[in-house]
N, CA and C atoms as a LAMMPS dump frame, in Angstrom:
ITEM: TIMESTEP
0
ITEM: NUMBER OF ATOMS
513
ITEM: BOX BOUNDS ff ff ff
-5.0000000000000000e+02 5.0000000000000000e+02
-5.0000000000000000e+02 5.0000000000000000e+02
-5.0000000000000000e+02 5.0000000000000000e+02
ITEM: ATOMS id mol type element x y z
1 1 1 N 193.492 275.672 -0.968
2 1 2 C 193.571 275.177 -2.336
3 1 3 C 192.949 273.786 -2.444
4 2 1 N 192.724 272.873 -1.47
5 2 2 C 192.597 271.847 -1.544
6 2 3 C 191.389 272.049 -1.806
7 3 1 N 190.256 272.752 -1.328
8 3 2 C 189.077 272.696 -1.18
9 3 3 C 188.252 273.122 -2.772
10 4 1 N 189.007 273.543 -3.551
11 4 2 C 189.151 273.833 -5.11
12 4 3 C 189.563 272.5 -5.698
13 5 1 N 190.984 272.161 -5.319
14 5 2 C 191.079 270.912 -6.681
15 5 3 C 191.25 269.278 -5.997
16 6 1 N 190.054 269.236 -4.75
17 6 2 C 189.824 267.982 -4.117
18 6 3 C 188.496 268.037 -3.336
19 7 1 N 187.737 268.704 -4.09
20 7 2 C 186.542 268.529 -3.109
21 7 3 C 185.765 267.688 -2.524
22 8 1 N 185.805 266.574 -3.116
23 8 2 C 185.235 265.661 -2.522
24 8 3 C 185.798 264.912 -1.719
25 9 1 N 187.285 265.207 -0.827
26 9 2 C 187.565 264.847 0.052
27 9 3 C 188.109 265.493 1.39
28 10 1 N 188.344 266.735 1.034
29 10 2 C 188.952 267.6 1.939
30 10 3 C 188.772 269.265 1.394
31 11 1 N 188.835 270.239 2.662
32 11 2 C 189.093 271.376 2.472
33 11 3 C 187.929 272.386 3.864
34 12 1 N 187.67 273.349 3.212
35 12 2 C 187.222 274.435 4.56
36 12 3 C 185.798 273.928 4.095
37 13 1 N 184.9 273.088 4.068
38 13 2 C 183.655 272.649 4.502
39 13 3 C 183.517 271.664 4.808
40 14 1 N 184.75 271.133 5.947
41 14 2 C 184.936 269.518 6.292
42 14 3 C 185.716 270.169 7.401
43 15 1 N 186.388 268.745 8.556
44 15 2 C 187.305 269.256 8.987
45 15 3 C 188.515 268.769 8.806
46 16 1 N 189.099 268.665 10.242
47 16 2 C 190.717 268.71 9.918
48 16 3 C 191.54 268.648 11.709
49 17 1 N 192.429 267.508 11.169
50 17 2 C 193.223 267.731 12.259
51 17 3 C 194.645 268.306 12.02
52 18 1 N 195.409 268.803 13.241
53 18 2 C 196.917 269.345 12.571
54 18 3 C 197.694 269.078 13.823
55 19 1 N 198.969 268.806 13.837
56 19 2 C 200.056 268.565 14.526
57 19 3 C 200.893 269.903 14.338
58 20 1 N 201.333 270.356 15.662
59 20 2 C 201.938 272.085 15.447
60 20 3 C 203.092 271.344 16.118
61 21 1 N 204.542 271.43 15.478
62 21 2 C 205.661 271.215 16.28
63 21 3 C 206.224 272.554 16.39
64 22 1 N 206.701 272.904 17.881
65 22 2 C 206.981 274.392 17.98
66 22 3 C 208.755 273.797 18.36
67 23 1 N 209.61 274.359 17.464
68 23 2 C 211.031 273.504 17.831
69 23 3 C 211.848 274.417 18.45
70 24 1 N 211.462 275.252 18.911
71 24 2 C 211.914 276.041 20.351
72 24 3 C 211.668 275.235 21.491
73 25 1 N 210.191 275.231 21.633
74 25 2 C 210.29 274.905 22.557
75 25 3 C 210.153 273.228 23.071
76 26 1 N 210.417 272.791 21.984
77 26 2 C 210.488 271.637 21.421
78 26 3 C 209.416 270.769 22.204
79 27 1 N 208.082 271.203 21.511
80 27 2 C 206.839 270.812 22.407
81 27 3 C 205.52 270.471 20.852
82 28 1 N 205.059 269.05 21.263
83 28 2 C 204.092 269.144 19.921
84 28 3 C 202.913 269.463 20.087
85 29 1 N 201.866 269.811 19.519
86 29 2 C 200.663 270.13 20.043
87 29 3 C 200.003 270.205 18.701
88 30 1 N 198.636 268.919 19.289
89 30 2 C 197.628 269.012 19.002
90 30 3 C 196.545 269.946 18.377
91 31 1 N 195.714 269.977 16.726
92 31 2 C 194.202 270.828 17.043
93 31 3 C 193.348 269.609 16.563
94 32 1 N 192.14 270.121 16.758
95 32 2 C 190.793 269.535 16.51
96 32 3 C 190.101 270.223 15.683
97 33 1 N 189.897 269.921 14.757
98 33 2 C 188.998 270.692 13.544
99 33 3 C 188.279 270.164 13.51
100 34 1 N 187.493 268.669 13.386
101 34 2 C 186.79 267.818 13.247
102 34 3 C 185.457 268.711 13.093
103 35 1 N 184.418 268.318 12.261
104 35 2 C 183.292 268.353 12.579
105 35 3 C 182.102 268.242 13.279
106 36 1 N 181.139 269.313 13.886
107 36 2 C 180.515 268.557 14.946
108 36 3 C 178.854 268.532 14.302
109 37 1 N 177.912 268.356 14.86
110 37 2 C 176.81 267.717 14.654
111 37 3 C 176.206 269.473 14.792
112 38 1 N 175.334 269.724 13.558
113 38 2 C 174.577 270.824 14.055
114 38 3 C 173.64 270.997 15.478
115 39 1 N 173.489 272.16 15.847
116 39 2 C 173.086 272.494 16.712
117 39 3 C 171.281 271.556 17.005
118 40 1 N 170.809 271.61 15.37
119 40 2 C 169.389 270.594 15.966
120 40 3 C 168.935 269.184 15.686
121 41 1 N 170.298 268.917 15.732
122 41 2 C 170.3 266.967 15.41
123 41 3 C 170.218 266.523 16.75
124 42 1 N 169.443 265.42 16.445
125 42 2 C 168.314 264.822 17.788
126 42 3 C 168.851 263.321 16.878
127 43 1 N 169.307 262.479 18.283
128 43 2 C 169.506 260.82 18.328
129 43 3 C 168.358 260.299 17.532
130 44 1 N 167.699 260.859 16.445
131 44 2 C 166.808 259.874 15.629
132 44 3 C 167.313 260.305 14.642
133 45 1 N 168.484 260.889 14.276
134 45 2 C 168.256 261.872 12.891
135 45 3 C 168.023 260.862 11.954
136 46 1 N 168.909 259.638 12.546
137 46 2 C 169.625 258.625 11.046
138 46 3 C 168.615 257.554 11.493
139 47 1 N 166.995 257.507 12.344
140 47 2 C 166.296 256.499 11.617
141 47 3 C 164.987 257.232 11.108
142 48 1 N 164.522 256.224 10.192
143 48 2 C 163.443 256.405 9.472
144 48 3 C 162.043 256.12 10.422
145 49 1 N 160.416 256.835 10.117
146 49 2 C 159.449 257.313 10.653
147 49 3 C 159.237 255.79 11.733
148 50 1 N 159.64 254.971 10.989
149 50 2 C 159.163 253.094 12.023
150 50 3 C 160.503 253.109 12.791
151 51 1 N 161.806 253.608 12.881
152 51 2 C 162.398 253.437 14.051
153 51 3 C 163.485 253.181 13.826
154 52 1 N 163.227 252.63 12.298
155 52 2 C 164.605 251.184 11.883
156 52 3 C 165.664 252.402 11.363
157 53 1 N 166.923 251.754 11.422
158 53 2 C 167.915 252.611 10.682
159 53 3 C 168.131 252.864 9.731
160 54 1 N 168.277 253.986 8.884
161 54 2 C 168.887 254.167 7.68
162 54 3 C 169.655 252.995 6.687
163 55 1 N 169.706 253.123 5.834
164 55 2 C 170.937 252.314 5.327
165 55 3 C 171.804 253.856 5.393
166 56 1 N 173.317 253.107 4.673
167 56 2 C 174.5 254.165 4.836
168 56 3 C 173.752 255.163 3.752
169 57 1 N 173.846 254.71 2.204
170 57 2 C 173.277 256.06 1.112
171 57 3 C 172.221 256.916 1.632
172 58 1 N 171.411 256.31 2.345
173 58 2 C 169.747 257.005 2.721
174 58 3 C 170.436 258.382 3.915
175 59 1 N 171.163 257.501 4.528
176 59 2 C 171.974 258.316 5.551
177 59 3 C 172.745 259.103 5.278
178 60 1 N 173.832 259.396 4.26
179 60 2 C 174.732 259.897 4.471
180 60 3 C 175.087 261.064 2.601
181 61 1 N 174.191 260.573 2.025
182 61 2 C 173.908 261.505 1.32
183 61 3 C 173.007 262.581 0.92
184 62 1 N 173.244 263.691 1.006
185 62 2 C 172.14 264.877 1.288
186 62 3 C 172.758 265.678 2.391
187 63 1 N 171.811 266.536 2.74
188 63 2 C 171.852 267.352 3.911
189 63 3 C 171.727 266.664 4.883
190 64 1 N 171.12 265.956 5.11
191 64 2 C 171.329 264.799 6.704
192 64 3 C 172.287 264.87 7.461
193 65 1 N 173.216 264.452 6.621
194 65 2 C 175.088 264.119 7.115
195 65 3 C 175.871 264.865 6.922
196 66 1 N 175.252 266.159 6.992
197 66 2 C 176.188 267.095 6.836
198 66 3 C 176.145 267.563 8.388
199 67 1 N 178.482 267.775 8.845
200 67 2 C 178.572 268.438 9.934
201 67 3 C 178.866 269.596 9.812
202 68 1 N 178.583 270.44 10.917
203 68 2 C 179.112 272.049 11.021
204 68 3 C 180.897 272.074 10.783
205 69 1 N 181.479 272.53 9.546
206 69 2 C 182.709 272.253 9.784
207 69 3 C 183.337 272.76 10.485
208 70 1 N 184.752 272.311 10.855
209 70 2 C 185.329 272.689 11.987
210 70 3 C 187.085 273.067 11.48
211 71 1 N 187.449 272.614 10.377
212 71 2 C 188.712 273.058 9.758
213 71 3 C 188.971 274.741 9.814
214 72 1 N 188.096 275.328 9.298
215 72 2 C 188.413 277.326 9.417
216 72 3 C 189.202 277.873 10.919
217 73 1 N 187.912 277.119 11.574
218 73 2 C 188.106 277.766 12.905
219 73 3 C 189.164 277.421 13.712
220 74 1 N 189.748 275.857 13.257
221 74 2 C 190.601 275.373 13.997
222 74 3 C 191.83 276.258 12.865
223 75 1 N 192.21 276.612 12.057
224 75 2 C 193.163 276.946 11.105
225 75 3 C 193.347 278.202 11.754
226 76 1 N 192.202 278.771 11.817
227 76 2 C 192.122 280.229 12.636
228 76 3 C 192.742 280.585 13.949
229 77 1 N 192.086 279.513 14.614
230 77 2 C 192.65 279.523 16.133
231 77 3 C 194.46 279.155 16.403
232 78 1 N 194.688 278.307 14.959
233 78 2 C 196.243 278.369 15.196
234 78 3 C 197.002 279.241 14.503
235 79 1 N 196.515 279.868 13.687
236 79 2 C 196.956 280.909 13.271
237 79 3 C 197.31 282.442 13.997
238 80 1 N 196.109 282.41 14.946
239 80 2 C 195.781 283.65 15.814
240 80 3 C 197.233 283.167 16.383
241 81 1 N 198.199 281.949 17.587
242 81 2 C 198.662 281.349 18.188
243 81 3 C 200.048 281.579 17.383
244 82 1 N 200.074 280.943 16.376
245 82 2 C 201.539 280.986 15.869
246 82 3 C 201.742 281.522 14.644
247 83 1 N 201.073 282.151 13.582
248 83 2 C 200.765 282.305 12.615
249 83 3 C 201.782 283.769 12.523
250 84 1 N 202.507 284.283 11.353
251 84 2 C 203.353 284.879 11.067
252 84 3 C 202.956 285.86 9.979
253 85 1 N 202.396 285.691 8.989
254 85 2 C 201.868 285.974 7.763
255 85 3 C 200.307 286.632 8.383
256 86 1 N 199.928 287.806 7.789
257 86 2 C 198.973 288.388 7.842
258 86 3 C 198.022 286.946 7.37
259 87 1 N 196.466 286.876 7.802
260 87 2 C 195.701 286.023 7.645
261 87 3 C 195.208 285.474 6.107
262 88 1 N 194.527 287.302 5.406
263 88 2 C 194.582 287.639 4.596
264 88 3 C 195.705 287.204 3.101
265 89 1 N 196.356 287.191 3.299
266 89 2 C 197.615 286.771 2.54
267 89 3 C 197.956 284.912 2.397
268 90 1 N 196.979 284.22 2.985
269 90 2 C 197.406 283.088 3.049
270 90 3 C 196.189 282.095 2.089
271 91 1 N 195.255 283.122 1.712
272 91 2 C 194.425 282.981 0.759
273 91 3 C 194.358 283.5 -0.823
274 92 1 N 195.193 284.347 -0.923
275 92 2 C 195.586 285.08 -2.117
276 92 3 C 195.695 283.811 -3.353
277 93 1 N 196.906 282.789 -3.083
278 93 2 C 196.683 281.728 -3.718
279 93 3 C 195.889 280.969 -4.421
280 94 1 N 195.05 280.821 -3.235
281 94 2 C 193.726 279.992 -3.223
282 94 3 C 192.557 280.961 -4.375
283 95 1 N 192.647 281.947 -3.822
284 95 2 C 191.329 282.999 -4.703
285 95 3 C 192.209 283.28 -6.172
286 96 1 N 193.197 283.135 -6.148
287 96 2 C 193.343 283.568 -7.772
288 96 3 C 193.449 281.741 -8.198
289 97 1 N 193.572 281.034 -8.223
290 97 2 C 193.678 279.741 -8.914
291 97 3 C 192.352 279.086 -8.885
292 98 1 N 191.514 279.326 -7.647
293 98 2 C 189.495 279.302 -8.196
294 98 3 C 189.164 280.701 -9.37
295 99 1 N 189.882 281.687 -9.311
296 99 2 C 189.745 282.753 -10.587
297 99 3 C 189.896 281.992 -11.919
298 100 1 N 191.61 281.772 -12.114
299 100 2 C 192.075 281.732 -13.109
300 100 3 C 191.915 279.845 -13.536
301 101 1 N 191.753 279.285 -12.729
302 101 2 C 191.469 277.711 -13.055
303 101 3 C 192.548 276.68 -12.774
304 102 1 N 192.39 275.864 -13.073
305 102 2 C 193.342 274.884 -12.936
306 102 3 C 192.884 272.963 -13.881
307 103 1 N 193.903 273.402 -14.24
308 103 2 C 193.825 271.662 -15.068
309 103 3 C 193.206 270.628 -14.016
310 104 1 N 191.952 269.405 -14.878
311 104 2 C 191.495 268.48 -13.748
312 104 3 C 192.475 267.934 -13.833
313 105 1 N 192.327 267.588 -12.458
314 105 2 C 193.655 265.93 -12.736
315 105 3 C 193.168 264.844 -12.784
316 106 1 N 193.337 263.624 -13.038
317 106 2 C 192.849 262.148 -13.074
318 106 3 C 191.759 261.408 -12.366
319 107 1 N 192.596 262.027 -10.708
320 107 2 C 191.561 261.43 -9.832
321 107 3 C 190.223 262.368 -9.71
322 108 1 N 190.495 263.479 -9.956
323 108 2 C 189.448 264.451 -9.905
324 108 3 C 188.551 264.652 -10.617
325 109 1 N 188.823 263.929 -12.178
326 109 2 C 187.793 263.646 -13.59
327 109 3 C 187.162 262.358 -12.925
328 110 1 N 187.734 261.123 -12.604
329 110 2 C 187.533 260.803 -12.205
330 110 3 C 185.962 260.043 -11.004
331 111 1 N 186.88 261.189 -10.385
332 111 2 C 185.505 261.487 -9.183
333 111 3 C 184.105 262.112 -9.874
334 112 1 N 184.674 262.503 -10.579
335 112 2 C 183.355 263.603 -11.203
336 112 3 C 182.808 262.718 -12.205
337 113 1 N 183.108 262.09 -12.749
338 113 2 C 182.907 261.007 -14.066
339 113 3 C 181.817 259.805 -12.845
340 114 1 N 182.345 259.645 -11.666
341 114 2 C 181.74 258.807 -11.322
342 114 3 C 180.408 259.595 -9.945
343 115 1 N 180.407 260.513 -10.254
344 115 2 C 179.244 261.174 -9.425
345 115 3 C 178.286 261.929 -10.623
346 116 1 N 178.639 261.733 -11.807
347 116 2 C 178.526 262.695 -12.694
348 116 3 C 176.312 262.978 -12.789
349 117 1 N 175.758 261.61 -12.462
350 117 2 C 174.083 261.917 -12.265
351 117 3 C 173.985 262.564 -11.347
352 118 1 N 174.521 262.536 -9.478
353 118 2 C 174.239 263.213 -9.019
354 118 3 C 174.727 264.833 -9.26
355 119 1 N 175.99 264.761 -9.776
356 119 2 C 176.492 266.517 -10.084
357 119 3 C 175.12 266.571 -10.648
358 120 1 N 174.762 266.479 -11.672
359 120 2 C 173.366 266.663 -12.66
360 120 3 C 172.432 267.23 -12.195
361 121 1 N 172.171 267.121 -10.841
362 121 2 C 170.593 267.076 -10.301
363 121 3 C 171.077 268.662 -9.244
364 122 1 N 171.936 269.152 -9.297
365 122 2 C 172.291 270.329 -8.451
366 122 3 C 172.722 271.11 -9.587
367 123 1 N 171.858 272.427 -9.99
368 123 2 C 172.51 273.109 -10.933
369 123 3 C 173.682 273.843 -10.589
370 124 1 N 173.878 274.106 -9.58
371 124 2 C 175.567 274.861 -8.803
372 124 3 C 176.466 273.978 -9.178
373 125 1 N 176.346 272.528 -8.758
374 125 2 C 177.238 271.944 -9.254
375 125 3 C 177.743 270.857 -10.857
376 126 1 N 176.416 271.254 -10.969
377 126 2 C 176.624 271.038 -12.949
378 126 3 C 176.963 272.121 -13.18
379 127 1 N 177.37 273.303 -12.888
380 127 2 C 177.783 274.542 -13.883
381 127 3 C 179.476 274.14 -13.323
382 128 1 N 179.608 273.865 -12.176
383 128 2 C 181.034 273.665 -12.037
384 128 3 C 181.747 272.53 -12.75
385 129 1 N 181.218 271.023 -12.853
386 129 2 C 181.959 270.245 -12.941
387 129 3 C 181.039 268.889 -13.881
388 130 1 N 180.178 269.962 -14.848
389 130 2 C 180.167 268.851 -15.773
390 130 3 C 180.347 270.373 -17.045
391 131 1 N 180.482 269.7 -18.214
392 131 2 C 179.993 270.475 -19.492
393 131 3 C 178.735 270.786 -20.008
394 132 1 N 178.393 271.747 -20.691
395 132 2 C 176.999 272.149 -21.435
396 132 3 C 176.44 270.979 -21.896
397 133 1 N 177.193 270.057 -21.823
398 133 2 C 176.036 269.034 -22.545
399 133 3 C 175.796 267.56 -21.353
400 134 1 N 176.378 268.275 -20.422
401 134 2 C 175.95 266.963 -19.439
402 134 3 C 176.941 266.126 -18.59
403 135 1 N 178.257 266.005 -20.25
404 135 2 C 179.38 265.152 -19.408
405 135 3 C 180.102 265.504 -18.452
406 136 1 N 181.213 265.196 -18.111
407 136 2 C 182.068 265.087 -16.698
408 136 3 C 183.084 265.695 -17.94
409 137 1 N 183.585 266.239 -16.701
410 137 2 C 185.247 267.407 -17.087
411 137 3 C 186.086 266.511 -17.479
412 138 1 N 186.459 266.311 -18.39
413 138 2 C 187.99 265.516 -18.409
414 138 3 C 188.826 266.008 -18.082
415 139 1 N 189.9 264.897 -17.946
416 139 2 C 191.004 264.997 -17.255
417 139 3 C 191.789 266.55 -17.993
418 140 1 N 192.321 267.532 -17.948
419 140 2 C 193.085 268.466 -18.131
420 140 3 C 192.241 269.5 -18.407
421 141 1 N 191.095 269.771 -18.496
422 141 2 C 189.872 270.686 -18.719
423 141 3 C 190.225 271.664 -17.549
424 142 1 N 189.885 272.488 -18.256
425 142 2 C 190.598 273.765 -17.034
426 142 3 C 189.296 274.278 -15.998
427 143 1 N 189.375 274.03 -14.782
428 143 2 C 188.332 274.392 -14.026
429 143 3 C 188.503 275.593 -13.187
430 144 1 N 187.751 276.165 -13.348
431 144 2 C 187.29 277.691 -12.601
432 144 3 C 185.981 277.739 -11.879
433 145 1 N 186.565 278.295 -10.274
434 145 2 C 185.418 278.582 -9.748
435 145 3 C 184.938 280.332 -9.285
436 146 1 N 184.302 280.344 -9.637
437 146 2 C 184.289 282.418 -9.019
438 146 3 C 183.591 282.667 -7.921
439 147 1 N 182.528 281.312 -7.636
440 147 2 C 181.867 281.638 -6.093
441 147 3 C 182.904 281.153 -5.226
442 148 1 N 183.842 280.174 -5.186
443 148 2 C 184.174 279.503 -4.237
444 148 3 C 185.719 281.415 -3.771
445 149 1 N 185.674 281.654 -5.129
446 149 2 C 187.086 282.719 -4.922
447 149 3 C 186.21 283.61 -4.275
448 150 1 N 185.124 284.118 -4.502
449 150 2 C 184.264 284.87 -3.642
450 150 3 C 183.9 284.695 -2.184
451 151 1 N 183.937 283.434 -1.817
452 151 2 C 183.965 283.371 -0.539
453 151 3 C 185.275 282.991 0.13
454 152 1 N 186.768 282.606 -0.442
455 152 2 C 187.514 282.421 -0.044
456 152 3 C 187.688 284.05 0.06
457 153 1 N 187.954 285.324 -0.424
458 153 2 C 187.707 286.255 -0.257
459 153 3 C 187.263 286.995 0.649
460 154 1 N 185.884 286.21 1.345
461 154 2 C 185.435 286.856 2.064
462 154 3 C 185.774 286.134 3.872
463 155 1 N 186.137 284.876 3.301
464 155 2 C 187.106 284.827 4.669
465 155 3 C 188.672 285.134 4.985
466 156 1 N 188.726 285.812 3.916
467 156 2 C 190.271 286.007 3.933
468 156 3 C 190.089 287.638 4.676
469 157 1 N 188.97 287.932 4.374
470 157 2 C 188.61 289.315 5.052
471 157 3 C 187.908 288.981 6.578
472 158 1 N 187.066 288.25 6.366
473 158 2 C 186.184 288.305 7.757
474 158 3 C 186.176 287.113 8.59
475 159 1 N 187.99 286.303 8.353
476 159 2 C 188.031 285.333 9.474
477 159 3 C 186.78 283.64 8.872
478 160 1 N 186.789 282.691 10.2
479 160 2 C 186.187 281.61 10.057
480 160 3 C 184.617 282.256 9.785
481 161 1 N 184.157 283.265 10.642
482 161 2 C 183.065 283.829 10.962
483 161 3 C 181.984 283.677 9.463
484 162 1 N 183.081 284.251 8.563
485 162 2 C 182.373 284.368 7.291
486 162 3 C 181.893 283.277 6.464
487 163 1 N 182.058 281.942 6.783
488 163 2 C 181.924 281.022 6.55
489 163 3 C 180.771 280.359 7.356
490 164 1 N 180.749 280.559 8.525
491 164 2 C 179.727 280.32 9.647
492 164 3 C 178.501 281.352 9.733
493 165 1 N 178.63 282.373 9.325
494 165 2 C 177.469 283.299 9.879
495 165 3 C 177.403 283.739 7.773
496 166 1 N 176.175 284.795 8.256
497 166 2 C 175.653 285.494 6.922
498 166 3 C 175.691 284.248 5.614
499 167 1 N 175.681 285.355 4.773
500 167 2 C 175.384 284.524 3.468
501 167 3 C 175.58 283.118 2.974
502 168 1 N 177.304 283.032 3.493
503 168 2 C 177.383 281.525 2.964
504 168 3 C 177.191 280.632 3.923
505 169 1 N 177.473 280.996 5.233
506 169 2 C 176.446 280.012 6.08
507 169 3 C 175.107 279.965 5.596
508 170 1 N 173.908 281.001 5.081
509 170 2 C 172.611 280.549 4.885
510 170 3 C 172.691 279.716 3.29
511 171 1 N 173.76 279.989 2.398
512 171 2 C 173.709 278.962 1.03
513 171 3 C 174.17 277.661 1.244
């Protein structure tokens, strides 16, 4: 759910750490979700053609700075481990409230109010999170997503995998 009504800070295309307390055996344990560096990033990624470094914006906005996320798989792997609830079922939530919508909230108009040129310049994400005429969602504007329920869907069926491989790995 988070990854619906907080995107710009968290959810399954980022990662994630988690603390598992098992109070049987009264033992805590560690995961690592974190993000790692795609497979063809080379120690120059972040300087420019003369050598010098990036600044942070040049760097870190765009595809550049984007890591392979690592939250699914780690959610997955503890799930496989201690997980109780069919996999499937722990997304149901999530895919009907990207269906049916949900009120923005403050910080989330917000965010969008203050990214609102770049939303602009990505038509995927001007159809999500501005209006027909350009502006930013206000605060209680009911937001719906149907791709994001479509692929929560399709990992609720086909595991982290579906997220990593085929379609929405290539979008």
């Amino acid at each position: 759910v988070l990854t619906l009504v907080e995107p710009h800070a968290s959810g399954i295309g980022g990662g994630a750490l988690m603390l598992h307390w098992d109070a049987a055996a009264r033992r805590l344990s560690a995961w690592d979700g974190r993000e790692v560096a795609p497979a063809a990033a080379t120690p120059d990624l972040f300087l420019r053609p003369d050598g010098t470094p990036m600044g942070f914006h040049e760097a870190a906005v765009g595809g550049r700075a984007v890591g392979v996320p690592g939250a699914l798989r780690m959610l997955e792997a503890a799930h496989r481990e201690h997980g109780r609830l069919p996999w499937a079922r722990l997304f149901a939530p999530a895919v009907a409230l990207a269906e049916e919508g949900f009120a923005v909230s403050p910080r989330l108009a917000a965010v969008i109010a203050n990214e609102a040129e770049r939303l602009g310049r990505d038509p995927a994400a001007r159809a999500i999170y501005l209006l027909p005429d350009g502006s930013p969602l206000p605060v209680g504007h009911r937001l719906r997503s149907p791709a994001l329920a479509a692929t929560l869907r399709a990992v609720a069926e086909g595991g982290a995998d579906a997220l990593h491989r085929g379609p929405v790995a290539a979008a």
